[in-house]
ZALUM-153148 format. One record per residue (C-alpha): residue number from 1; x, y, z. Coordinates in steps of 0.5 Angstrom, whole numbers. Example, Ala and Ser with C-alpha at 12.3 -4.5 7.8 and 13.67 -1.06 7.14 Angstrom:
% residues 2
{1; {25; -9; 16}}
{2; {27; -2; 14}}
***
This chain:
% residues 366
{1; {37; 48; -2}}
{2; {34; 45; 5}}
{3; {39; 40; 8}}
{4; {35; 35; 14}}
{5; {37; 29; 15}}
{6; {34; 22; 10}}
{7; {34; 14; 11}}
{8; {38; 12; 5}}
{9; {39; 5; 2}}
{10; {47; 5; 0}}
{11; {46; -2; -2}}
{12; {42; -8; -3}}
{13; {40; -13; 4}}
{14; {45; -8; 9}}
{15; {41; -3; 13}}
{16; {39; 5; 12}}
{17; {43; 9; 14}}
{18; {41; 17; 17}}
{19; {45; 22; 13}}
{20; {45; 29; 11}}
{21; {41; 30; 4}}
{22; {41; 36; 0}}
{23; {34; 38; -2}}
{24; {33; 42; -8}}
{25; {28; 46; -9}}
{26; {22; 45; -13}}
{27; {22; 45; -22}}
{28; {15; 45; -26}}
{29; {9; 43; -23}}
{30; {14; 40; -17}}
{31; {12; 41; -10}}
{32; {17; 41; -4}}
{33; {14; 38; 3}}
{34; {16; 37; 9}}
{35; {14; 29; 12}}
{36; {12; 30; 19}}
{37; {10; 22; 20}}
{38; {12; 16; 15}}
{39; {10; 9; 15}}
{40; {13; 3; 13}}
{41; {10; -3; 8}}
{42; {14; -9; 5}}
{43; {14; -5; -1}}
{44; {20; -1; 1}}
{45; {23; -7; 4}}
{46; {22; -11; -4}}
{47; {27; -6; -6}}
{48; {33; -8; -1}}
{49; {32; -16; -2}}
{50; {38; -19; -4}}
{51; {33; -24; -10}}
{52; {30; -16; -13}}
{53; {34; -16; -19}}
{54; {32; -9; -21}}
{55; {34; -6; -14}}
{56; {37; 2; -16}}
{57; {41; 4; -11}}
{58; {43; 10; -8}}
{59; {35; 10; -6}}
{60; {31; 15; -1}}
{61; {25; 9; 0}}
{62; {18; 11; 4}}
{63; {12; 11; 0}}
{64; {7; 11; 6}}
{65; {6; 18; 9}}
{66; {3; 26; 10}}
{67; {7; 33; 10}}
{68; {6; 40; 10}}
{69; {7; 44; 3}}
{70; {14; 48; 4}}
{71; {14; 49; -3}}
{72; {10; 50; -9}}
{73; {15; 51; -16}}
{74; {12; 54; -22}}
{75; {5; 52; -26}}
{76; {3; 49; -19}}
{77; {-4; 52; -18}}
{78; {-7; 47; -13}}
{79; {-2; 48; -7}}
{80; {1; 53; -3}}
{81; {6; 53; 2}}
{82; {2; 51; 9}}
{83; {-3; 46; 6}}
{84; {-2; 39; 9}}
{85; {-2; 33; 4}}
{86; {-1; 26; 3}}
{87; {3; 24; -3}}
{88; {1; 19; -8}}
{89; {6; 13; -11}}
{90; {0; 12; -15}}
{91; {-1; 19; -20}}
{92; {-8; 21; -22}}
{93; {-6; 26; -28}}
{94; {-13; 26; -29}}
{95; {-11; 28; -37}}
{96; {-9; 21; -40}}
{97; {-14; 15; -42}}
{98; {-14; 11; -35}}
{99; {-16; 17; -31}}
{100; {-21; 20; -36}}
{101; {-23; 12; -35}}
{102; {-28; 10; -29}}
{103; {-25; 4; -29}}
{104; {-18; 4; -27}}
{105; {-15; 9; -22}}
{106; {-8; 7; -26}}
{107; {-5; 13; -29}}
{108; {-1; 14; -36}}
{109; {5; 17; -32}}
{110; {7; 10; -31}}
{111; {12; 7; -36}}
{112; {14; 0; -32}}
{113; {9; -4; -32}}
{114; {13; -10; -31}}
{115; {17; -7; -26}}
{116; {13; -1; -22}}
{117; {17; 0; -16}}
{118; {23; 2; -21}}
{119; {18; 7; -24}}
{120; {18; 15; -21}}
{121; {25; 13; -19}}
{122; {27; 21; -22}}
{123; {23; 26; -23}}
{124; {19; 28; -30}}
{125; {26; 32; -33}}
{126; {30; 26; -31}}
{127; {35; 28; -25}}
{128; {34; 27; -18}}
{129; {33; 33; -12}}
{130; {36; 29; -7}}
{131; {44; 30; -7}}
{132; {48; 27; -2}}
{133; {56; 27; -1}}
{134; {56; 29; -8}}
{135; {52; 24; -10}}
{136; {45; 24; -13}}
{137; {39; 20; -9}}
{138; {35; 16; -14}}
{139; {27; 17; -11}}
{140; {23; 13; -9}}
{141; {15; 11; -13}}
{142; {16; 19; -14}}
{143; {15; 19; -6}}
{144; {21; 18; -3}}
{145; {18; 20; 5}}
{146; {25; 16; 9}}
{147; {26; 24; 9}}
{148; {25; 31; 13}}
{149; {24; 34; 6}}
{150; {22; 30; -1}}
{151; {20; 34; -7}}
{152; {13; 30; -11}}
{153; {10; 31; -17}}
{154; {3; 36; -16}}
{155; {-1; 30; -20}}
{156; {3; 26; -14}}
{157; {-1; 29; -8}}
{158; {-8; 29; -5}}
{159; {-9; 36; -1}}
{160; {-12; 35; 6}}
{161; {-17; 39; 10}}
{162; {-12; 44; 15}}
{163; {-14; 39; 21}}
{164; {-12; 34; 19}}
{165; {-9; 29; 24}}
{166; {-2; 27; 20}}
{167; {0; 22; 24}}
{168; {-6; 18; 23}}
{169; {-9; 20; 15}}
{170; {-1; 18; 13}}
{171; {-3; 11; 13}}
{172; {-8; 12; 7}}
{173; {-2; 14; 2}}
{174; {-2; 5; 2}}
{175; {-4; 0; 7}}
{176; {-10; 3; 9}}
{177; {-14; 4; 2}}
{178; {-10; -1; -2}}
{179; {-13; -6; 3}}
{180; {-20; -3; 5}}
{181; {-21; 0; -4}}
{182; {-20; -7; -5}}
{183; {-25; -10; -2}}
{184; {-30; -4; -4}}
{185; {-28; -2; -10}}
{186; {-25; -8; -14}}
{187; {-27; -14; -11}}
{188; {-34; -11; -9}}
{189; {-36; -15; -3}}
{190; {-44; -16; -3}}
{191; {-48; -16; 3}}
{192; {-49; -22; 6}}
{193; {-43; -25; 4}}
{194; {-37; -29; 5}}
{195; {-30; -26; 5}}
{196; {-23; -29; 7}}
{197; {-17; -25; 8}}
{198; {-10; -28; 8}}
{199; {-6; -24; 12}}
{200; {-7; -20; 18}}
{201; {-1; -14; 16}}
{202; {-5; -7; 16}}
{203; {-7; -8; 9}}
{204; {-11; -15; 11}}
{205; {-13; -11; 18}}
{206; {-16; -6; 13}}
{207; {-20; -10; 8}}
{208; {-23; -14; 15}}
{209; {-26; -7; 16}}
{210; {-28; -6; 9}}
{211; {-32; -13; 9}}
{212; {-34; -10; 16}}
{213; {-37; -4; 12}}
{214; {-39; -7; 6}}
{215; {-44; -12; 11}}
{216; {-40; -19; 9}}
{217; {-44; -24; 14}}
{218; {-38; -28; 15}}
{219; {-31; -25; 16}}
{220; {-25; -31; 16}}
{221; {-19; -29; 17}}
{222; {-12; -33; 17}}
{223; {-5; -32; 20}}
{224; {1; -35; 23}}
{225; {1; -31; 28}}
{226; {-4; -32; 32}}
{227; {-3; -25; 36}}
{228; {-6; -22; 31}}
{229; {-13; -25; 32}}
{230; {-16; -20; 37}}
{231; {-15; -14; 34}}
{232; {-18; -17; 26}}
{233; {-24; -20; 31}}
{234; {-24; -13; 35}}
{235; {-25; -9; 27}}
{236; {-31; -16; 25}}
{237; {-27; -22; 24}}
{238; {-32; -27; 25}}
{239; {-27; -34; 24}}
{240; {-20; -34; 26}}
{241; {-15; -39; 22}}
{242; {-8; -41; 24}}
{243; {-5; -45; 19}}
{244; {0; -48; 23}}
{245; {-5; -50; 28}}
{246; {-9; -54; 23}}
{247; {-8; -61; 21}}
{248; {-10; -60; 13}}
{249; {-10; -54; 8}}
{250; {-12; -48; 10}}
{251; {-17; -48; 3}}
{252; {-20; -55; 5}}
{253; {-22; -52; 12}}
{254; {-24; -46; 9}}
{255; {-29; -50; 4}}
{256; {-31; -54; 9}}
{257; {-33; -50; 14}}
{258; {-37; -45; 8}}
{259; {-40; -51; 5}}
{260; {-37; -51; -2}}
{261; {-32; -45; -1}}
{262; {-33; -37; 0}}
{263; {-35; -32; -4}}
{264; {-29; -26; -4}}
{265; {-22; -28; -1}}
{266; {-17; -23; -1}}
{267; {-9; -25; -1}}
{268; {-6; -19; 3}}
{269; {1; -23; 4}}
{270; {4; -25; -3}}
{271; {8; -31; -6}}
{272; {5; -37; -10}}
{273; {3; -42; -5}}
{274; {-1; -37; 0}}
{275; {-5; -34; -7}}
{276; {-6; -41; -9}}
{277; {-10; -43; -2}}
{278; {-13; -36; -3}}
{279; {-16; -38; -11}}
{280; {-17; -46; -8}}
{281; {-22; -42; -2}}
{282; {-28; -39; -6}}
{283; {-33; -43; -9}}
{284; {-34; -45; -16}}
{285; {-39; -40; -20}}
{286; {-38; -34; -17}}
{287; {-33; -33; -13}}
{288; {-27; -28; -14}}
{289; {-20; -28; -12}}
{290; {-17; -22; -11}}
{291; {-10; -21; -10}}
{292; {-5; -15; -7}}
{293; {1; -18; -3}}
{294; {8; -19; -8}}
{295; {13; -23; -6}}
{296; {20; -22; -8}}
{297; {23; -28; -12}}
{298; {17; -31; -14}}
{299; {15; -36; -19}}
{300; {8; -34; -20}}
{301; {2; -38; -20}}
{302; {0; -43; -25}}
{303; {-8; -43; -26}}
{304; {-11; -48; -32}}
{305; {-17; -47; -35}}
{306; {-21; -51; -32}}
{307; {-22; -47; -25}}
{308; {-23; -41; -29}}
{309; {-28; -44; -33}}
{310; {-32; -47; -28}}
{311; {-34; -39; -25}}
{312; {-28; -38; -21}}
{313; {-26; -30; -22}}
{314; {-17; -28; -22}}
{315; {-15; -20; -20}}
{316; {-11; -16; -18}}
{317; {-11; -8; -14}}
{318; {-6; -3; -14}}
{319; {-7; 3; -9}}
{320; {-14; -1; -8}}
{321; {-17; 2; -14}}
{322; {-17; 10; -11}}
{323; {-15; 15; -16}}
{324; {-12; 19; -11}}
{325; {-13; 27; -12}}
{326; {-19; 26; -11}}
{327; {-21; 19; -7}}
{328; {-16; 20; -1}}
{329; {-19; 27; 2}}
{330; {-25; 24; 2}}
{331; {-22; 18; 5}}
{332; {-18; 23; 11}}
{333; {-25; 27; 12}}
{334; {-29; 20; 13}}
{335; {-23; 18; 18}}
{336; {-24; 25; 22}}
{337; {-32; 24; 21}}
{338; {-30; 16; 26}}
{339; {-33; 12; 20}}
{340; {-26; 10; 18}}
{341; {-21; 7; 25}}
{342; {-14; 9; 23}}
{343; {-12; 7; 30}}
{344; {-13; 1; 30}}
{345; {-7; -1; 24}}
{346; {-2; 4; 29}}
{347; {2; -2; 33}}
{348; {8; 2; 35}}
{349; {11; 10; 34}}
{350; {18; 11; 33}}
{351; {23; 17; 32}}
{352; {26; 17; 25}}
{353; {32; 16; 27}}
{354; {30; 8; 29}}
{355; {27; 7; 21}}
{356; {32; 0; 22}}
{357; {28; -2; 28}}
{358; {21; -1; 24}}
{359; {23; -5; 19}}
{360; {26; -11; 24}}
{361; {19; -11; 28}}
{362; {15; -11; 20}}
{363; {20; -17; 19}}
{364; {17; -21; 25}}
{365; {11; -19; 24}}
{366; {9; -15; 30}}
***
């Protein structure tokens, strides 16, 4: 049993609070890790906000992050003690129907389809590996990274080659390959395109490069807070968009200024009335609307037929469509290669202990 110190969430709307955890060593197919940079994302948040209703608690969040293997335990053969990783909040098994399919990166080890952020909240044998004041820790997305050390499932990581610089490749286990897959790898932007992206988070910042990459000709990219606007014009956003500096809908702007609409928007942010405005914005006949943001509390989308049948494409992306044993080494080597720009999502490195003041500049948007 390894004692260290963890971020745990006591309860809904109140802060984390840093305690000691006991973390028991590794069962079956299980590996033990020690977290050497976490990132945070409004995922972790979600489970904190009052509206969430199907919160469990006491919970170890974190699902953003990249470690050195401490532990393996039985029937692990794909890991060794020393190896530095990412873990996966979404699974590759590679055994089930959906990851021997091309066409998802989903993985039937997921259960809750309608709640996933309460699924991999214990591991495979139904109990806990953290335990603290005597009480067991529930995990987090089967991640659980606010931790030193956290226990994962071994088809819940990605092995990384032994140079791997950890502070930065921690932001492919979401931000990064959700916002950049989505555009690439759901979605498939064409050359020559047009593109909208909705927020400028490090997941809208990094489908601004993945439009980028994938050749778009024009890059809008709308937010609230106009700081925001220099890095996204820096990484090949063409147009920048602030809403409250608009005398109109953010969407009739948008279908004004492309004759008609654009091509791909991406909604990065979530909540009814931003989704609206990201399917209102792309043309009728080919244009495809893909979501990534969630928002807690929300009623959802009405969509009528009409705008569906005259050509216009609805969807959605989790982990933006990498299956993640294999796809994310591949990311973390492009990245050491300088073909990916890691850096730029990096706004500000705080010690463990100010997980708190983290999550208060993620809530200002900074």
């Amino acid at each position: 049993i390894i004692k260290c110190k963890a971020a745990i969430a006591w309860e809904a709307n109140k802060s984390l609070s840093i305690e000691e955890v006991e973390v028991a060593p590794p069962k079956d197919h299980e590996v033990r890790i020690q977290i050497i940079a976490t990132a945070l994302c409004h995922s972790d948040a979600h489970i904190l906000h009052p509206q969430f209703e199907r919160g469990f608690f006491p919970v170890i969040l974190g699902h953003e992050a990249a470690g050195i293997v401490e532990s393996v335990g039985p029937g692990v053969t794909n890991f060794k003690p020393g190896d530095k990783v990412i873990p996966l909040y979404a699974p590759q098994c590679g055994k089930c129907k959906f990851c021997l399919s091309p066409r998802t990166n989903f993985c039937g080890k997921l259960k809750h389809f309608k709640n996933p952020l309460g699924d991999q909240k214990l591991m495979e044998d139904g109990t806990s590996r953290f335990t603290c004041k005597g009480r067991p820790i529930y995990h987090f997305m089967g991640t659980s990274t606010f931790s030193q050390y956290t226990v994962v499932s071994d088809v819940n990581l990605a092995k990384l080659d032994d140079d791997a610089n950890l502070e930065r490749v921690c932001l492919l286990g979401c931000a990064f390959s959700t916002g950049y897959g989505a555009v690439i790898n759901n979605a498939k932007v064409t050359p020559g395109s047009t593109c909208a992206i909705f927020g400028l988070g490090g997941v809208g910042l990094s489908a601004v490069m993945g439009c980028k990459a994938s050749g778009a000709s024009r890059i809008i990219v709308i937010d609230i807070n106009s700081e925001k606007f220099t890095k996204a014009t820096a990484l090949g956003a063409t147009d920048c968009l602030n809403p409250k500096d608009l005398d109109k809908p953010i969407q009739e702007v948008i279908v004004e200024m492309t004759n008609g609409g654009v091509d791909f928007a991406f909604e990065c942010v979530g909540g009814a009335k931003i989704m609206r405005a990201a399917l209102d914005s792309v043309t009728v006949g080919w244009g495809v609307c893909t979501i990534i943001g969630v928002n807690v509390g929300d009623n959802g989308l009405n969509v009528s037929a009409v705008e569906l049948l005259m050509g216009r494409t609805l969807t959605g992306t989790s982990f933006g469509g990498w299956k993640g044993v294999t796809s994310v080494p591949k990311l973390a080597a492009d990245y050491k290669n300088k073909k990916l720009d890691l850096d730029a999502l990096v706004s500000h490195t705080l010690p463990f202990d100010k997980v708190n003041e983290a999550f208060d500049l993620m809530y200002q948007g900074k």
